[in-house]
PyMOL Python script that loads the backbone (N, CA, C, O; Angstrom):
from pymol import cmd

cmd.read_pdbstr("""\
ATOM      1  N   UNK A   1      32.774  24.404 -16.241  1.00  0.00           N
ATOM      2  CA  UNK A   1      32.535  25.771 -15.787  1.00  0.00           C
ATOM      3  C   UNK A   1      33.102  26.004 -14.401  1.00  0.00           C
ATOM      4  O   UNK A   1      33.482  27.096 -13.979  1.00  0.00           O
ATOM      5  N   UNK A   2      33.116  24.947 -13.791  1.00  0.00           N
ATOM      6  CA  UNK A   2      34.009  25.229 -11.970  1.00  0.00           C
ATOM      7  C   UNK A   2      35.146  25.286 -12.390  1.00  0.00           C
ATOM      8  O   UNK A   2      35.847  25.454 -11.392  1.00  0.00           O
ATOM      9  N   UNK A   3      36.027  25.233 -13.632  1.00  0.00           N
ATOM     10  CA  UNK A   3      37.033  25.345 -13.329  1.00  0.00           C
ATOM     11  C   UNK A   3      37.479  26.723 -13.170  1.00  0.00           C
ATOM     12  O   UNK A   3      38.449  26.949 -12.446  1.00  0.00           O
ATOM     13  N   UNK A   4      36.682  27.960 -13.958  1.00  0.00           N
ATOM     14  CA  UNK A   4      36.920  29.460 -13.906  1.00  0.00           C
ATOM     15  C   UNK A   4      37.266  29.949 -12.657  1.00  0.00           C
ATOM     16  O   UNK A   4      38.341  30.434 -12.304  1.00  0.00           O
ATOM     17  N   UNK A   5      35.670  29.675 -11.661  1.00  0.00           N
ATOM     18  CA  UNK A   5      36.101  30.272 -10.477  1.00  0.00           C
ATOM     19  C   UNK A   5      37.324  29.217  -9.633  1.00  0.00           C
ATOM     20  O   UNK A   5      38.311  29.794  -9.178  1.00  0.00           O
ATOM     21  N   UNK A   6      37.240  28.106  -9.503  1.00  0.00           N
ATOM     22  CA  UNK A   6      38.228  27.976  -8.714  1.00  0.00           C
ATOM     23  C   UNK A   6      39.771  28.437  -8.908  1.00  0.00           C
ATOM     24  O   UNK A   6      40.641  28.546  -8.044  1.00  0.00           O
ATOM     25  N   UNK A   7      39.844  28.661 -10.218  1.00  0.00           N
ATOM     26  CA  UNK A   7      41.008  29.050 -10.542  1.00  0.00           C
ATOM     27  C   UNK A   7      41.136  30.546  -9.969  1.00  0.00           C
ATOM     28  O   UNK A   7      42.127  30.946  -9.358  1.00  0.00           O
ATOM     29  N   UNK A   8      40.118  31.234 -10.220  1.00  0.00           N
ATOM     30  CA  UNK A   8      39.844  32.520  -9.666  1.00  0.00           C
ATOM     31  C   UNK A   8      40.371  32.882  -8.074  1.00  0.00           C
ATOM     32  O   UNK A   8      41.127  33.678  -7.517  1.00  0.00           O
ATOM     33  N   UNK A   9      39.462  31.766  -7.728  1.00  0.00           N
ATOM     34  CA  UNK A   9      39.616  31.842  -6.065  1.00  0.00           C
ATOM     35  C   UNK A   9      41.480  31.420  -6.038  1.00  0.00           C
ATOM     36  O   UNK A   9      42.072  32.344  -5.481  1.00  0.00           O
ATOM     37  N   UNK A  10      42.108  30.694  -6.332  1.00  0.00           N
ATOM     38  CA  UNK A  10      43.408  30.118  -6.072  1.00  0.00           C
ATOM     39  C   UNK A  10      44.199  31.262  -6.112  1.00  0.00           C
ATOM     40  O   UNK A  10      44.832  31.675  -5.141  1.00  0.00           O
ATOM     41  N   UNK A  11      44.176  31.936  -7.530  1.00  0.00           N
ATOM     42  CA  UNK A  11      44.758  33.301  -7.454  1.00  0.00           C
ATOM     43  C   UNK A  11      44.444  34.239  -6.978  1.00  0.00           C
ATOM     44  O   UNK A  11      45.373  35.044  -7.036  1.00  0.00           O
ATOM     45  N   UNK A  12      43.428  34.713  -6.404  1.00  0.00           N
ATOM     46  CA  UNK A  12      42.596  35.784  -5.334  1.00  0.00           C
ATOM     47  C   UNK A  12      43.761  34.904  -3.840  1.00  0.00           C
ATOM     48  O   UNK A  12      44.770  35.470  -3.418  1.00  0.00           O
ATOM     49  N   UNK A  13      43.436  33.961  -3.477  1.00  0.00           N
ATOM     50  CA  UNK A  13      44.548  33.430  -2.326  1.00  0.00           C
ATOM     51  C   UNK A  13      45.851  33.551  -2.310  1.00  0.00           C
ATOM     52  O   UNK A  13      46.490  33.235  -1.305  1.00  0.00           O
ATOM     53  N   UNK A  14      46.384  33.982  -3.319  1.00  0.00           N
ATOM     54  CA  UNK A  14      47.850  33.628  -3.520  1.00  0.00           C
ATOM     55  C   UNK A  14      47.882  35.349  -3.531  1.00  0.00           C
ATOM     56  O   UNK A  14      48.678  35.774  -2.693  1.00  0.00           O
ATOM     57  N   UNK A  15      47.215  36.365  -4.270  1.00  0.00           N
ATOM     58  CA  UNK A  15      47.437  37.222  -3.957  1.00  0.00           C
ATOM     59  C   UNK A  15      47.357  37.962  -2.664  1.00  0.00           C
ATOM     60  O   UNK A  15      48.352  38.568  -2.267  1.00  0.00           O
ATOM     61  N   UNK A  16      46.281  37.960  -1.999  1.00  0.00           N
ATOM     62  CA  UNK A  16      46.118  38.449  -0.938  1.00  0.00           C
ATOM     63  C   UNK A  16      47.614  37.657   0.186  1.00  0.00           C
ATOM     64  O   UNK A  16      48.324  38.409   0.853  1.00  0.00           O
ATOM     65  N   UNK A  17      47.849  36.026   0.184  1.00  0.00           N
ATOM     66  CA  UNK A  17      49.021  36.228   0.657  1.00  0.00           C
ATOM     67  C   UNK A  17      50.141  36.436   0.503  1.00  0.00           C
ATOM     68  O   UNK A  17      50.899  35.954   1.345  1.00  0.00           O
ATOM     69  N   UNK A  18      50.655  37.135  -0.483  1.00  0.00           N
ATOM     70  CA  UNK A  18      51.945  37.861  -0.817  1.00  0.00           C
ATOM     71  C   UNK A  18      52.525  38.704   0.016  1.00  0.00           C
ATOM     72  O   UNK A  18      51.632  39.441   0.436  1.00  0.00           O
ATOM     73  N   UNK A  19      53.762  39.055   0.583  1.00  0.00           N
ATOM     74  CA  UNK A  19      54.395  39.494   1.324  1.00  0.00           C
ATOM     75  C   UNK A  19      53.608  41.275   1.565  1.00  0.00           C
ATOM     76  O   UNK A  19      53.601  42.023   2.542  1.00  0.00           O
ATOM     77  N   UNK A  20      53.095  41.393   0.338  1.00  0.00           N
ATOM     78  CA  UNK A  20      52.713  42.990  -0.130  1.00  0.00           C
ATOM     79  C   UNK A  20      51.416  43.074  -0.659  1.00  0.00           C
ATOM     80  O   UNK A  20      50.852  43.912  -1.362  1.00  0.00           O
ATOM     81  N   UNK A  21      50.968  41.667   0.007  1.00  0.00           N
ATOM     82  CA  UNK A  21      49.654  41.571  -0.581  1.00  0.00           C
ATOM     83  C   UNK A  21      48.745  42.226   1.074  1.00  0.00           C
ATOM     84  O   UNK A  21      49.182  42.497   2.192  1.00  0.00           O
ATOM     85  N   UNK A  22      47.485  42.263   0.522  1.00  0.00           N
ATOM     86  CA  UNK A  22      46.098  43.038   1.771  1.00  0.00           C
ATOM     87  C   UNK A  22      46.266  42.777   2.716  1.00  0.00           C
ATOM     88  O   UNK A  22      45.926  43.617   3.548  1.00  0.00           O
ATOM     89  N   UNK A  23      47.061  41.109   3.381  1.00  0.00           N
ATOM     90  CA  UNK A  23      47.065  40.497   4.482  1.00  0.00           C
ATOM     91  C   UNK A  23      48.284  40.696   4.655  1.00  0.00           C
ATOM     92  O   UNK A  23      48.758  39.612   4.993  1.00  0.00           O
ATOM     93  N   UNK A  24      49.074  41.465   4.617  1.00  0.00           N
ATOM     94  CA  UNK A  24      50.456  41.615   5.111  1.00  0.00           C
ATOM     95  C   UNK A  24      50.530  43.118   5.769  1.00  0.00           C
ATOM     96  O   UNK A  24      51.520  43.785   6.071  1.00  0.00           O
ATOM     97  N   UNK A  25      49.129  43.413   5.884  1.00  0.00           N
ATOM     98  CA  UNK A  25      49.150  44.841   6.759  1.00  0.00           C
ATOM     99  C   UNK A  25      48.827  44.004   8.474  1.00  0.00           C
ATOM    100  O   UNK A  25      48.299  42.929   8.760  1.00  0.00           O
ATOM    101  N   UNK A  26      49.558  45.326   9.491  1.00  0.00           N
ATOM    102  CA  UNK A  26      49.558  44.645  10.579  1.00  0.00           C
ATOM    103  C   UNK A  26      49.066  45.156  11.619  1.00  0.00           C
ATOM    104  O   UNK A  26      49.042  44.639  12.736  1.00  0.00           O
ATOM    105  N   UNK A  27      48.320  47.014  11.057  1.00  0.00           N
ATOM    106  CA  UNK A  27      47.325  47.393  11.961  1.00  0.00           C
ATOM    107  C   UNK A  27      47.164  48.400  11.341  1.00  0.00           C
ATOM    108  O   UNK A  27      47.805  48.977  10.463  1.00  0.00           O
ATOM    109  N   UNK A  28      46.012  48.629  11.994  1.00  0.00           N
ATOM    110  CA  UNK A  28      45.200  50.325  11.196  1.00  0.00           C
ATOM    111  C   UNK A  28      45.712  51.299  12.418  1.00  0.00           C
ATOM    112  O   UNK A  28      46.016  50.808  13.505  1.00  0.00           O
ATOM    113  N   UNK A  29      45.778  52.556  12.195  1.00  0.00           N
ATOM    114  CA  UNK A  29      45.343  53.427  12.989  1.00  0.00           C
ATOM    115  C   UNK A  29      44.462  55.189  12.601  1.00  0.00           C
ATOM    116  O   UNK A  29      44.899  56.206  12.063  1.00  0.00           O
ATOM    117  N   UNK A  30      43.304  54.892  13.099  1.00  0.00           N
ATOM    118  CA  UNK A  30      42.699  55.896  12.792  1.00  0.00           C
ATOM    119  C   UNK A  30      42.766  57.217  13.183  1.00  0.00           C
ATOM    120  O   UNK A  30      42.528  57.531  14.349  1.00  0.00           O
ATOM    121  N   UNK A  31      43.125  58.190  12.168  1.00  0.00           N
ATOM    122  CA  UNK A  31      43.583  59.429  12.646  1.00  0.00           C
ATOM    123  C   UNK A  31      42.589  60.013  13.378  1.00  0.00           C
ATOM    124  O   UNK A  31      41.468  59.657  13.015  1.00  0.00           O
ATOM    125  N   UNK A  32      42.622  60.937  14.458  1.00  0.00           N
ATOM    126  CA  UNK A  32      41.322  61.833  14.929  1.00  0.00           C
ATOM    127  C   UNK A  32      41.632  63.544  14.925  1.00  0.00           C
ATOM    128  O   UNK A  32      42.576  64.208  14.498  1.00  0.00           O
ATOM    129  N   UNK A  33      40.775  63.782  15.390  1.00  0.00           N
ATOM    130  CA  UNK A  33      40.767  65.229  15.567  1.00  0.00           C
ATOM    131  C   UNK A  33      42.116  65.729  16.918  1.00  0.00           C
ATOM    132  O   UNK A  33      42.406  66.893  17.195  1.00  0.00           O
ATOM    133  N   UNK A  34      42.541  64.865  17.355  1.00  0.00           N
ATOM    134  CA  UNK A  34      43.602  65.312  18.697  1.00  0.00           C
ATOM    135  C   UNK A  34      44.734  64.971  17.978  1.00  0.00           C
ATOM    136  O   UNK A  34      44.726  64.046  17.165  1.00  0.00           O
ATOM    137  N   UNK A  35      45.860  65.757  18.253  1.00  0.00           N
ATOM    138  CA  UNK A  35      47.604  65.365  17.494  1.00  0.00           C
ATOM    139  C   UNK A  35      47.624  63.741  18.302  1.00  0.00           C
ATOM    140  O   UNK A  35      46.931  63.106  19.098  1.00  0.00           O
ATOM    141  N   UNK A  36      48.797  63.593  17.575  1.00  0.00           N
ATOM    142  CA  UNK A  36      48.543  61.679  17.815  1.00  0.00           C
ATOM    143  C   UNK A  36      50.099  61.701  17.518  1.00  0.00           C
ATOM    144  O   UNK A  36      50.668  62.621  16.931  1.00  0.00           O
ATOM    145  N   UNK A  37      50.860  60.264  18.130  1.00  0.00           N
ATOM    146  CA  UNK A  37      52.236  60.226  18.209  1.00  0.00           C
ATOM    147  C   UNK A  37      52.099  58.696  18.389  1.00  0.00           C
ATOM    148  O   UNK A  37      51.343  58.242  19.248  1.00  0.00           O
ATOM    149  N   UNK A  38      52.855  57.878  17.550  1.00  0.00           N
ATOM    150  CA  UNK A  38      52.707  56.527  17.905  1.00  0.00           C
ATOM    151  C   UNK A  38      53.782  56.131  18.707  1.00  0.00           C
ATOM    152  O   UNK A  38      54.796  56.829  18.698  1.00  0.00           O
ATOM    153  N   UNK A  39      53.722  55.025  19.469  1.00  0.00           N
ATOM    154  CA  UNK A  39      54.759  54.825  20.723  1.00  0.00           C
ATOM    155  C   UNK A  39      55.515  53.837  20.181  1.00  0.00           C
ATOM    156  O   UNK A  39      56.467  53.341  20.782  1.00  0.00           O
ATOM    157  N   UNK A  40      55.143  53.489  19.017  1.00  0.00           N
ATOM    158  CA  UNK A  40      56.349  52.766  18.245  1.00  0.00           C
ATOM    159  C   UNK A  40      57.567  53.553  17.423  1.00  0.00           C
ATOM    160  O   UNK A  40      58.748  53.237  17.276  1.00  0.00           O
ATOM    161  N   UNK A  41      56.669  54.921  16.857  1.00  0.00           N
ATOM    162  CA  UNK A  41      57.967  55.500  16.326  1.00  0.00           C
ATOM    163  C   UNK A  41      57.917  56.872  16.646  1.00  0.00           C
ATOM    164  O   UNK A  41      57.546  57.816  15.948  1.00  0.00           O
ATOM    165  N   UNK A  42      58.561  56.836  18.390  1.00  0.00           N
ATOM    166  CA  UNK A  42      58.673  58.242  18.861  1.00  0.00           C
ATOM    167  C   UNK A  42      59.701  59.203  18.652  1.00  0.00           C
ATOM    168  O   UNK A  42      59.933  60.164  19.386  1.00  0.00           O
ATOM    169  N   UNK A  43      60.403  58.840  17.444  1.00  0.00           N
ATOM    170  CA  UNK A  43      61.525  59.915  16.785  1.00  0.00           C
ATOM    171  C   UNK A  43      60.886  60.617  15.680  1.00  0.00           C
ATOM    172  O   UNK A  43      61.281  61.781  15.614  1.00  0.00           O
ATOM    173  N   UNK A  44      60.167  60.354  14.932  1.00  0.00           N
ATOM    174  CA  UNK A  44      58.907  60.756  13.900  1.00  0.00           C
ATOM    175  C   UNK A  44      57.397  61.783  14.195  1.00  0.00           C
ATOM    176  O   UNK A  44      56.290  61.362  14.530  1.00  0.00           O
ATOM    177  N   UNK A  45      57.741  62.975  13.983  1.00  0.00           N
ATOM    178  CA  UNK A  45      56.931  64.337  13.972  1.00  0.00           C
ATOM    179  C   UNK A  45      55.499  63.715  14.540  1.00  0.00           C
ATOM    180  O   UNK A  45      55.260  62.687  13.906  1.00  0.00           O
ATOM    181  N   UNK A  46      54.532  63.977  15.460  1.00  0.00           N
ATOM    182  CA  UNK A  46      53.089  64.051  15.900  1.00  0.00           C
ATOM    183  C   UNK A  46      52.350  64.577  14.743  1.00  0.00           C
ATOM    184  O   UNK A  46      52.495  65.711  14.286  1.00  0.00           O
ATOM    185  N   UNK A  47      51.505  63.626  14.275  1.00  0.00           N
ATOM    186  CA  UNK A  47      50.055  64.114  13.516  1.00  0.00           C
ATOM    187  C   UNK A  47      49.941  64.754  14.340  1.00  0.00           C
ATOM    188  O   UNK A  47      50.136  64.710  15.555  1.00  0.00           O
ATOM    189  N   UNK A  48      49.405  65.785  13.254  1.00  0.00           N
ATOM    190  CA  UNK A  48      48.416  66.735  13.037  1.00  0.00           C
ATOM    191  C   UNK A  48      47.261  67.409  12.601  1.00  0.00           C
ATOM    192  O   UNK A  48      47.503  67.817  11.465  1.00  0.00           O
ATOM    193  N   UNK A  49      46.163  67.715  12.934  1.00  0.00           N
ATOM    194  CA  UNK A  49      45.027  68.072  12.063  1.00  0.00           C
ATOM    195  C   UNK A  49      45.327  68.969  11.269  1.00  0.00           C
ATOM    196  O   UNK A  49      46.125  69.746  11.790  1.00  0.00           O
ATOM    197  N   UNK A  50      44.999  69.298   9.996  1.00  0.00           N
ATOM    198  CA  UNK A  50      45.028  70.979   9.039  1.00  0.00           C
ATOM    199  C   UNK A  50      44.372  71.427   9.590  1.00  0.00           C
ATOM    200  O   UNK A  50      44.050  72.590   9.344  1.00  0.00           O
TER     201      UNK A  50
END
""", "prot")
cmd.dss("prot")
cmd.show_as("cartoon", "prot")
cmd.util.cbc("prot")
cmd.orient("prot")
């Protein structure tokens, strides 16, 4: 019966590290209520609220 989950877990690991897997994101940024402009890509339009 351990063999289910560990197998489970091996592929849950292998996915998450895939190039395009959950762990290949490299930051959040949370939108707010003020226009917002990231200083990484200052050629690209300022959020905006609707």
């Amino acid at each position: 019966m351990t063999r289910g989950p560990a197998k489970w877990h091996s592929g849950h690991q292998t996915r998450l590290a895939d190039p395009h897997g959950f762990l290949a994101v490299t930051s959040l940024h949370w939108l707010s209520e003020q226009p917002q402009r990231s200083a990484a890509y200052t050629d690209l339009a300022t959020w905006r609220p609707a």
